[in-house]
C-alpha positions as CSV (number, residue, x, y, z in Angstrom):
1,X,121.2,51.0,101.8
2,X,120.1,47.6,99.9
3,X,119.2,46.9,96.1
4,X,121.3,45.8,93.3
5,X,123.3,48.8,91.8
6,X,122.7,52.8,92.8
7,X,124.8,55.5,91.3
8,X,124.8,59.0,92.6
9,X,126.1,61.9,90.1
10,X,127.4,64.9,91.1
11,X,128.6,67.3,88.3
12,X,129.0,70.7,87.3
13,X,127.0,72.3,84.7
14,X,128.1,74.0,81.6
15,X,129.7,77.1,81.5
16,X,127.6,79.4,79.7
17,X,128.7,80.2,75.8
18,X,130.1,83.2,74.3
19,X,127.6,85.6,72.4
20,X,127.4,85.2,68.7
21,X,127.8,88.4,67.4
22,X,125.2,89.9,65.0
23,X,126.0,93.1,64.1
24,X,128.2,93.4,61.0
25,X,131.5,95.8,60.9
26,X,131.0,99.4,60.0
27,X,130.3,100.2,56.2
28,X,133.1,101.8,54.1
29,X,132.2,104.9,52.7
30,X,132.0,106.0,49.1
31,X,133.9,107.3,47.2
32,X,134.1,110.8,46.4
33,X,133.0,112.1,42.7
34,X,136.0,112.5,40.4
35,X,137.3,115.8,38.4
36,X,134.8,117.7,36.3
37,X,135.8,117.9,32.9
38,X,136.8,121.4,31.3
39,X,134.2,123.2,30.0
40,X,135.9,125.6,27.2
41,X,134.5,125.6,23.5
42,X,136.4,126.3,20.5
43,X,135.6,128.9,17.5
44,X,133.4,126.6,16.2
45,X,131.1,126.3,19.7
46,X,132.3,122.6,20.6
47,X,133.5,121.3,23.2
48,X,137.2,120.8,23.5
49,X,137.1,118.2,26.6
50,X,140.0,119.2,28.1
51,X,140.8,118.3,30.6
52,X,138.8,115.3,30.6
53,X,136.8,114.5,33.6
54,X,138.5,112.2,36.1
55,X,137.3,108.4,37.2
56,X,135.3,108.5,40.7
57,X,137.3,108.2,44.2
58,X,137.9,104.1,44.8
59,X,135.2,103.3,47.7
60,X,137.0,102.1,50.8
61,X,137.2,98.9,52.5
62,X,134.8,98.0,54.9
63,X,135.4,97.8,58.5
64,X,136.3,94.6,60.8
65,X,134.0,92.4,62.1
66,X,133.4,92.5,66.0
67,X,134.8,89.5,68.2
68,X,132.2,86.9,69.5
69,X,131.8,86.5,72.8
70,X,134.1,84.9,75.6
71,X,132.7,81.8,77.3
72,X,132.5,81.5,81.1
73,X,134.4,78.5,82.8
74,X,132.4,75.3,83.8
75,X,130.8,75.2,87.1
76,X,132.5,73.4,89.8
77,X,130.5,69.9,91.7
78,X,129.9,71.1,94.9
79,X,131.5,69.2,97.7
80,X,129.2,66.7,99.5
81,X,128.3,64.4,102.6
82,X,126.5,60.7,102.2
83,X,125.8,58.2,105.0
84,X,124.8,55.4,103.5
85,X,124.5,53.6,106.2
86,X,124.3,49.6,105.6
87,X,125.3,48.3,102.1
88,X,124.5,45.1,100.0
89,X,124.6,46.2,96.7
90,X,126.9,48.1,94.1
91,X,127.4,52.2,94.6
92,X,128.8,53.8,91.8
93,X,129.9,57.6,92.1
94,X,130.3,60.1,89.4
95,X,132.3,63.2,90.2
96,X,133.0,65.4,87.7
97,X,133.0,69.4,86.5
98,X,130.7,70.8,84.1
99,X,132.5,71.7,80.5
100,X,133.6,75.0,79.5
101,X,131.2,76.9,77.9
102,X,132.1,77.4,73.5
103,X,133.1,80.5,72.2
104,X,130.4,83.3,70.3
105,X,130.7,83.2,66.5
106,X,132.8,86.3,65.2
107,X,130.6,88.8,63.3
108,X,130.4,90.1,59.5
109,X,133.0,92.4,58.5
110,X,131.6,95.6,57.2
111,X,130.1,96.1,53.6
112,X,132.6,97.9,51.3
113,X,132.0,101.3,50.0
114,X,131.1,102.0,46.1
115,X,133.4,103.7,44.0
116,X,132.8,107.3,43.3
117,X,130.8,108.8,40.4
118,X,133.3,110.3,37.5
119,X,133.4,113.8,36.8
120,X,130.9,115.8,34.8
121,X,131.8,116.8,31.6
122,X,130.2,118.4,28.7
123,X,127.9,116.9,26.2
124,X,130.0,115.2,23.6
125,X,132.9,114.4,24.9
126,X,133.9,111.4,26.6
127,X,132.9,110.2,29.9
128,X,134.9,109.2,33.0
129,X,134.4,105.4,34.7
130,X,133.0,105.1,38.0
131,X,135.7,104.5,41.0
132,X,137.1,101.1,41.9
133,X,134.6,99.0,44.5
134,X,136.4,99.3,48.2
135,X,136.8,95.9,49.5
136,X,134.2,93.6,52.1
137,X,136.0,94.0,55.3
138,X,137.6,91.2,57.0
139,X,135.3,89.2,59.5
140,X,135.5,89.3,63.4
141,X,137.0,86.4,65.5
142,X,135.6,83.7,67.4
143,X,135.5,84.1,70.8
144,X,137.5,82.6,73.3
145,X,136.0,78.9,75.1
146,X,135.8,78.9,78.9
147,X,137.8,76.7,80.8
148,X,136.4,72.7,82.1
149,X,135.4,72.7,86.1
150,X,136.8,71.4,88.8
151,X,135.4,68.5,90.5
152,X,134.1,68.4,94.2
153,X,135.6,65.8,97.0
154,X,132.5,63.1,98.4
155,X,132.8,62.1,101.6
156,X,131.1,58.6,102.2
157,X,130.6,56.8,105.4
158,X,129.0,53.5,104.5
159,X,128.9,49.8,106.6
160,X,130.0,47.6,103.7
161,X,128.4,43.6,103.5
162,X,130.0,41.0,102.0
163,X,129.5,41.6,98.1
164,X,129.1,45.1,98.9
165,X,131.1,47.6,96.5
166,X,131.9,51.4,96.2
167,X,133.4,52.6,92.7
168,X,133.7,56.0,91.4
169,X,133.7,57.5,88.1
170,X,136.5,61.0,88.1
171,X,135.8,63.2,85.0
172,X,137.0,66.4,84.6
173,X,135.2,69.4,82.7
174,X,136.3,69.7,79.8
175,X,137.3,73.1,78.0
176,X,135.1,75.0,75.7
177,X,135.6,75.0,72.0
178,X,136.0,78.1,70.2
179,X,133.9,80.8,68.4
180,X,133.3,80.2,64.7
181,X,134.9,82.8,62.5
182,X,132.9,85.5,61.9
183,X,132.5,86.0,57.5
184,X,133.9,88.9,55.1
185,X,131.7,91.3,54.3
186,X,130.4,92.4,50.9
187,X,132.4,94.3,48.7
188,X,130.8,97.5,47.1
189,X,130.2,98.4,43.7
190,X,132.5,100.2,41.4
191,X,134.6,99.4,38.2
192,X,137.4,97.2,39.3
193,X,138.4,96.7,42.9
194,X,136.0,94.6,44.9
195,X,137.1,91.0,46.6
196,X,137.1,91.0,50.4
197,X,139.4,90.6,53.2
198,X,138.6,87.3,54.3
199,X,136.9,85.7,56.9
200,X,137.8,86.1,60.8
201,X,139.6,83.2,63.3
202,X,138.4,80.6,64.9
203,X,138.5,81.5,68.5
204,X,140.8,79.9,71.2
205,X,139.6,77.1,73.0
206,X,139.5,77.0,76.5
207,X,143.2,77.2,78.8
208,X,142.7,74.1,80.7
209,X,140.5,71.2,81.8
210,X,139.2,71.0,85.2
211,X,140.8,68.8,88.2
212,X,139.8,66.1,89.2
213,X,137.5,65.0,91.7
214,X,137.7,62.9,95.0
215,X,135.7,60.1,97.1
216,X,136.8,59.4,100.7
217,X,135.4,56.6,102.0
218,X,135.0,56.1,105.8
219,X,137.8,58.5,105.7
220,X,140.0,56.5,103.4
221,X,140.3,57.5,99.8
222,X,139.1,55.0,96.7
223,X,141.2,55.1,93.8
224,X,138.9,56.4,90.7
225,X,138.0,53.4,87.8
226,X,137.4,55.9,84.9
227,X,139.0,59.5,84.1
């Protein structure tokens, strides 16, 4: 092989990323409607109001957000063969893993139900308020990154010249990052309650990088000049 510099890659490819999650956490439901108000009259045919009607059921909270999606590791470089035959120029070789694949984003956490209607009462008296709003539910995690790939081992057989040089590059993959957290969902409507829950956690990052790589040159190994 002849020419001034020639540089052969072999790396592994991504890993594939986690699935965002789209659906949203299931919906709190209502409240229920609060205590009727009594319905007796005096001598005089009005009301009396008592009891008076009750304030609606608070709603409750919405549900959690779903978990994205786990990544899948990076792929592994393959292991390979060159004959190079005779060489007069530079040969740089890059080994390397492919990355660990990032985390899906966490979903929505789930609406929040609405506070209850208040209890019927007569005409005349006075009314009830509706129920507290049930809170937004808290969103879903991140999902876990996938771990870097391991890199291959090159075998080389090559007839160095004088000014002749092999050099090879080792990275390793590298692991994924983790899932964005997933938001709180809405709260419902109501008098008083409301707010959320929060938004979800950032997902783990991978577990570990890949190893590293290896060139053997006309059976001897070469010491790598990057990592």
């Amino acid at each position: 092989m002849t020419g001034d510099t020639k540089t052969f890659k072999f790396i592994g490819g991504k890993g594939t990323d986690g699935t965002d999650q789209t659906q949203a956490g299931p919906t709190g439901p209502n409240g229920g409607q609060g205590t009727p108000g009594g319905t007796g009259k005096d001598k005089n045919g009005n009301p009396t109001c008592k009891p008076a009607p009750g304030p609606g059921d608070p709603g409750i909270d919405g549900g959690l957000g779903l978990d994205g999606g786990d990544a899948g590791p990076g792929l592994e470089s393959a292991p390979a063969t060159l004959d190079l035959g005779r060489v007069t120029g530079a040969v740089i070789i890059e080994t390397g893993g492919g990355n660990g694949g990032n985390g899906g984003a966490g979903g929505k956490g789930g609406h929040g139900g609405d506070g209850g209607p208040p209890g019927s009462k007569l005409s005349g008296c006075t009314g009830a308020s509706n129920g507290a709003a049930g809170k937004g539910g808290k969103g879903g995690n991140g999902g876990k990154g996938g771990n870097g790939g391991n890199a291959g081992t090159i075998e080389i057989t090559a007839a160095l010249q004088i000014g002749a040089s092999i050099s090879f590059t080792n990275n390793h993959g590298t692991v994924g990052e983790g899932g964005k957290p997933g938001p709180a969902g809405d709260p419902g409507k109501g008098t008083g309650g409301g707010g959320t829950k929060g938004p979800g956690e950032v997902g783990h990052v991978g577990d570990k990088n890949g190893l590293p790589g290896q060139v053997i040159l006309n059976g001897q190994p070469i010491p790598p000049t990057g990592s």
